[in-house]
C-alpha positions in Angstrom: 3.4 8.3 -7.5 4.6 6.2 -4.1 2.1 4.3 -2.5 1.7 4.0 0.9 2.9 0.6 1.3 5.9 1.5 -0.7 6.7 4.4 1.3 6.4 2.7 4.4 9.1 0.0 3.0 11.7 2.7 2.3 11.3 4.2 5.7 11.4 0.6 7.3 14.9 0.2 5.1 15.9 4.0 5.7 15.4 3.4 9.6 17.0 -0.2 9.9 20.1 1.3 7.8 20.5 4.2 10.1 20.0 1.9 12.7 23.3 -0.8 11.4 25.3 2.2 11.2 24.7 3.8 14.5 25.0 0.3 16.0 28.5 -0.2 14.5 29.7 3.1 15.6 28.4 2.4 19.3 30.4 -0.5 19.3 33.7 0.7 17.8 33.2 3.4 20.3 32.0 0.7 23.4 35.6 -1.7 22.6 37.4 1.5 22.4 36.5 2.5 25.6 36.3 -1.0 27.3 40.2 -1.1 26.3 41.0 2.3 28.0 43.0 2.0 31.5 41.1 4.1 34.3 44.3 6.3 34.1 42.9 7.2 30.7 39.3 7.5 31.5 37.2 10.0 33.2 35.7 8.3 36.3 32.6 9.8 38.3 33.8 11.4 41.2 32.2 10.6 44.3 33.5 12.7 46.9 30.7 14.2 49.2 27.8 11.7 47.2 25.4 10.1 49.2 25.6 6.8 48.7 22.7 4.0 50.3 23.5 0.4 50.5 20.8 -1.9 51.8 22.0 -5.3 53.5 25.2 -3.2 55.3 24.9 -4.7 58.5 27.7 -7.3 56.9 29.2 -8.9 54.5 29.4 -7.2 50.6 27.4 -4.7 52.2 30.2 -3.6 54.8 32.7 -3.9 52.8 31.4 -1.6 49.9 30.6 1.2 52.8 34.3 1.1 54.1 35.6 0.9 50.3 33.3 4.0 48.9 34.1 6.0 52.0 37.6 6.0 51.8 37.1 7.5 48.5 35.3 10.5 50.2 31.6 9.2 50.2 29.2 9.9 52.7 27.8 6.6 53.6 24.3 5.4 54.7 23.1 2.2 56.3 20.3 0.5 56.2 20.0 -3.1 58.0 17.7 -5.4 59.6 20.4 -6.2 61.9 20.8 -3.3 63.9 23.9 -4.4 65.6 25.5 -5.0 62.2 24.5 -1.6 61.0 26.6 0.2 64.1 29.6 -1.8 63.4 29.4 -1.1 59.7 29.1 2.8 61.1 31.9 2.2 63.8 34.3 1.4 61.2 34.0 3.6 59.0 34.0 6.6 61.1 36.8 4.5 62.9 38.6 5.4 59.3 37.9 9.0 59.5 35.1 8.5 57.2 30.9 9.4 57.3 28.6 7.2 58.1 24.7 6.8 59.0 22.7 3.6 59.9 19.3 2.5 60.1 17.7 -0.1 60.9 14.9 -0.9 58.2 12.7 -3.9 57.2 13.3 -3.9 53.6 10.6 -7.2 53.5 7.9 -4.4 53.8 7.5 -1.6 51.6 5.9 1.1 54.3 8.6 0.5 56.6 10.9 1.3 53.4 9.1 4.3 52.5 9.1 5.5 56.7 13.0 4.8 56.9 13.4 6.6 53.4 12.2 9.8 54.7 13.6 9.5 57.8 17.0 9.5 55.5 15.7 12.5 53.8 15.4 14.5 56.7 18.4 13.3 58.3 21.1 13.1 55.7 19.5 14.3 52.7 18.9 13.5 48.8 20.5 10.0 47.9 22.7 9.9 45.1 23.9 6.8 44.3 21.6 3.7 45.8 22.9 0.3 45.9 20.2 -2.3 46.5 22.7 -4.8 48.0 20.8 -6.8 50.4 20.0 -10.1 49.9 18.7 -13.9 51.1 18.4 -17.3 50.1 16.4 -20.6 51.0 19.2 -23.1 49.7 15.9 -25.9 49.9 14.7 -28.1 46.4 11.6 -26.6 46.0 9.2 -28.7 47.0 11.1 -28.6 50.7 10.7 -24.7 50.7 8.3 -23.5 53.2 6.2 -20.4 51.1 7.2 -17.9 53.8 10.6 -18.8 52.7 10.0 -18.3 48.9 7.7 -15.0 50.0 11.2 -13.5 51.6 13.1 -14.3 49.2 11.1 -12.4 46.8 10.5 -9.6 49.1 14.2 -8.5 49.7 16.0 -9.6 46.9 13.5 -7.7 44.5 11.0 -5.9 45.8 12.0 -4.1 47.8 13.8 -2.8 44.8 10.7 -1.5 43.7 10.6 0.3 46.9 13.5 2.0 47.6 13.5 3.1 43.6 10.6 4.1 44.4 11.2 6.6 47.8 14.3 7.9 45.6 14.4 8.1 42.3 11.7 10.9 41.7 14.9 13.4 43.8 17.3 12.0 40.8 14.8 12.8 38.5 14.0 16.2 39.2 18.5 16.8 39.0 18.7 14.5 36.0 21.5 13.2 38.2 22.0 10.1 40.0 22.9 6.4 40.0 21.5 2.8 40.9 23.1 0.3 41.4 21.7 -3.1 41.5 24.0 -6.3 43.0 22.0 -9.3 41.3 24.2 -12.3 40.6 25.2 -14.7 37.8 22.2 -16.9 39.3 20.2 -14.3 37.3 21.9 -15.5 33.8 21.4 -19.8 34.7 19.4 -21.8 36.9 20.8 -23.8 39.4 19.1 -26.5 41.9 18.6 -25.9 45.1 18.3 -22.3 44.5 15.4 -22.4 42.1 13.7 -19.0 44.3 16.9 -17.4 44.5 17.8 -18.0 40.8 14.0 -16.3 40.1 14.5 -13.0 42.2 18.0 -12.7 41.0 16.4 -12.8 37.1 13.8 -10.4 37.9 16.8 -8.1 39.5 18.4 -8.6 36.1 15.6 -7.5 34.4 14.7 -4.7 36.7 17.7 -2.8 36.0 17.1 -3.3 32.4 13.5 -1.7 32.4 14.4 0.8 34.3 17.6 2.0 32.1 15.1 1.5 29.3 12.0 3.5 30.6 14.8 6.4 31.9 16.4 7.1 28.5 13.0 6.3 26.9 11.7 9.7 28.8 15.0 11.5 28.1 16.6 11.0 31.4 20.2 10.0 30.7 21.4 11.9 33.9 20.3 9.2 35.6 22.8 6.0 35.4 21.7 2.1 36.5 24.2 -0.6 36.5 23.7 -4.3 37.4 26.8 -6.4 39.1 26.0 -10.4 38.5 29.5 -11.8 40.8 29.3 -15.9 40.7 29.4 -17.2 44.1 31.1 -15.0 46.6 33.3 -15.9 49.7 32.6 -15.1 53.0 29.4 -13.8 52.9 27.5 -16.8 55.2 25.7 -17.5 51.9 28.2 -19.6 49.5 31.0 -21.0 52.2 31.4 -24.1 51.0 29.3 -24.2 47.5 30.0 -27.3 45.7 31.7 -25.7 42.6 33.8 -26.6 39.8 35.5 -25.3 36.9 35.1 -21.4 38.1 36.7 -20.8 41.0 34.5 -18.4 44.0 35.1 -14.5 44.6 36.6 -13.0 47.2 34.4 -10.4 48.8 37.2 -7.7 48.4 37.4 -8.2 44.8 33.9 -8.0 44.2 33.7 -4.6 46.3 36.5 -3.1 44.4 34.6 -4.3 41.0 31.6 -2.7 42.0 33.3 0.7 43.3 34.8 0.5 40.1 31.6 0.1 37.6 30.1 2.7 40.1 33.1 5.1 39.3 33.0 3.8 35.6 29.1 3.8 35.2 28.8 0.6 33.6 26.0 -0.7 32.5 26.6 -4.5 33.1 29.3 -6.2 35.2 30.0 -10.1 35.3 32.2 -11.6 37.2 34.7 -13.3 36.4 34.2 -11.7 33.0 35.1 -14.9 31.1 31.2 -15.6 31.9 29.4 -13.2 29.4 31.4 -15.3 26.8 29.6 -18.1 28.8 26.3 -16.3 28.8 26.7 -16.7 24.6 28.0 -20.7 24.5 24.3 -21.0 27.0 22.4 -19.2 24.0 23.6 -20.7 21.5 23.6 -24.1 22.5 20.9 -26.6 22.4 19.5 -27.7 25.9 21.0 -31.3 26.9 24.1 -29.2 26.4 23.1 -26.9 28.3 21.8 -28.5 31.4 24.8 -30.7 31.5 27.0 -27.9 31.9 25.7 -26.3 34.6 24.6 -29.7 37.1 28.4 -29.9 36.1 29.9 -26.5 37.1 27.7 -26.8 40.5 27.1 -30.0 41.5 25.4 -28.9 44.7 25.1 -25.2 45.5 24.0 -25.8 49.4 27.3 -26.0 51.8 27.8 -29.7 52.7 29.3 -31.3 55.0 25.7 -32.1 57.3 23.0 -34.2 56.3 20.5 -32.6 54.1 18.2 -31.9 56.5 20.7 -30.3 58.7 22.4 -27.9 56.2 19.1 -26.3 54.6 17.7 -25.4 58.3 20.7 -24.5 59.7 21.6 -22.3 56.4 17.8 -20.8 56.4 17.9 -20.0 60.0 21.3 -17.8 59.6 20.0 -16.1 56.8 16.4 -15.4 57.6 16.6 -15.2 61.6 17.0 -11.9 61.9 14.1 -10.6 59.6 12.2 -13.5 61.1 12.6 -12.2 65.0 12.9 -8.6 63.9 9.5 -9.1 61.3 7.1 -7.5 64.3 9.2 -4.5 65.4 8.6 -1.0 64.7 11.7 0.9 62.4 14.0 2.7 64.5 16.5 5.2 63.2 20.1 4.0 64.7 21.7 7.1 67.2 24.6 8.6 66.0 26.4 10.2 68.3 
């Protein structure tokens, strides 16, 4: 007669040897596909979707609501910089495309939840978010004022929580729907000067994970997340004139294409350049010295230069954050359309 203990030991063998093999097929399956030209694959279609990108007053932002409308997507805006968010609108309507902007505080959770069903009622079910929006200190830590590192915290990854929050339960209820989360490579290393911004980026990282975990985990595979980790982008007022080496920065159009792409695709995980998740594997495996040396090497100083310390920090924190700052005590309005 088998024990207990001994049939526990078979099933623990049984499970881990159905496990190997399902494993090995997932990944013949995953290179197979990862080889496949788009010609040759089916991408989502996202003609008529309703896709939300937060932080589209500018920048990536912009740029990813011009690129998904020309491919027949109904756009919506939302901004702390209401001037940005009509120009973003202006443009793409300018290309014969649909747009809708709001102007929304995404550093506090009820004036996410307000503009959120304001968007309801307005536009409709969201069906593809893309928490976009995004700020930085560029300060050693010990030079960073706490309101800075609170920010920082509340846009890059909180408010995450929030707008997951006032949308996801709609997905739910179709089984369909996608998030999209723009994080960075800064959530894979740690880098001075950024030591905040490194931190929400991780936690971003790590969001999408959970959540991709915690939907299949209740059966919900309708639902698709993906995470895009870009190394230092061009001409987004962030990383102008980043102090790097080895890797050369992104241009913002390639980065928007690459995301419309994985949207289209529904990737999982992007990294960009994609040389870097071989990198991501030399930082595990490596011992520490190693690893440290590497990356004070491949970023010698991650704050644009050119100033005097002092200088470049404020002047850096005061673009970034001035608009949240001056705009932290006004109500949320919706932005007219005409």
């Amino acid at each position: 007669m088998v024990s207990k203990s001994d049939y526990n030991l078979l099933q623990s063998i049984v499970d881990i040897v159905g496990f190997l093999l399902l494993s090995i097929a997932i990944i013949i399956q995953s290179i197979v596909k990862s080889c496949l030209p788009n010609s040759y694959r089916t991408l989502k279609d996202i003609r008529g979707q309703k896709v939300l990108i937060t932080g589209g007053g500018g920048g990536l932002g912009r740029l990813l609501a011009l690129r998904l409308a020309k491919h027949g997507a109904s756009v919506i805006l939302w901004d702390v910089n209401l001037e940005g968010v009509e120009e973003t609108v202006k443009q793409v309507k300018e290309q014969g495309g649909e747009a809708h902007g709001y102007k929304c505080d995404l550093s506090k959770n009820d004036d996410v939840y307000r503009v959120a069903e304001i968007t309801k009622k307005q536009v409709g079910d969201v069906d593809i978010l893309i928490n976009n929006a995004g700020v930085l200190s560029g300060k050693l830590l010990m030079d960073t004022p706490d309101e800075l590192i609170k920010r920082t915290f509340d846009v890059n990854i909180l408010a995450h929580f929030w707008t997951v929050k006032a949308f996801l339960p709609d997905m739910i209820s179709k089984n369909k729907g996608h998030i999209v989360t723009i994080a960075s490579m800064a959530g894979h290393v740690g880098i001075s000067k950024l030591i905040d911004y490194c931190a929400s980026k991780y936690a971003a990282v790590g969001f999408d994970e959970a959540l991709r975990v915690e939907l299949e985990d209740q059966g919900i595979y309708g639902v698709k997340t993906t995470v895009i980790c870009p190394y230092f982008i061009q001409s987004t007022g962030m990383f102008e004139t980043v102090n790097s080496r080895f890797i050369s920065t992104l241009k913002l159009s390639d980065v928007a294409d690459r995301v419309v792409e994985a949207v289209q695709r529904q990737e999982e995980t992007v990294m960009m350049p994609a040389i870097l998740r071989f990198g991501m594997k030399f930082k595990a495996m490596m011992p520490w010295p190693v690893v440290s040396m590497f990356l004070r090497g491949l970023v010698p100083d991650a704050v644009p230069t050119g100033t005097t310390y002092t200088q470049e920090t404020n002047n850096l924190s005061a673009k970034l954050n001035n608009n949240i700052v001056k705009n932290a005590s006004k109500p949320v309005v919706a932005v007219k359309e005409d």
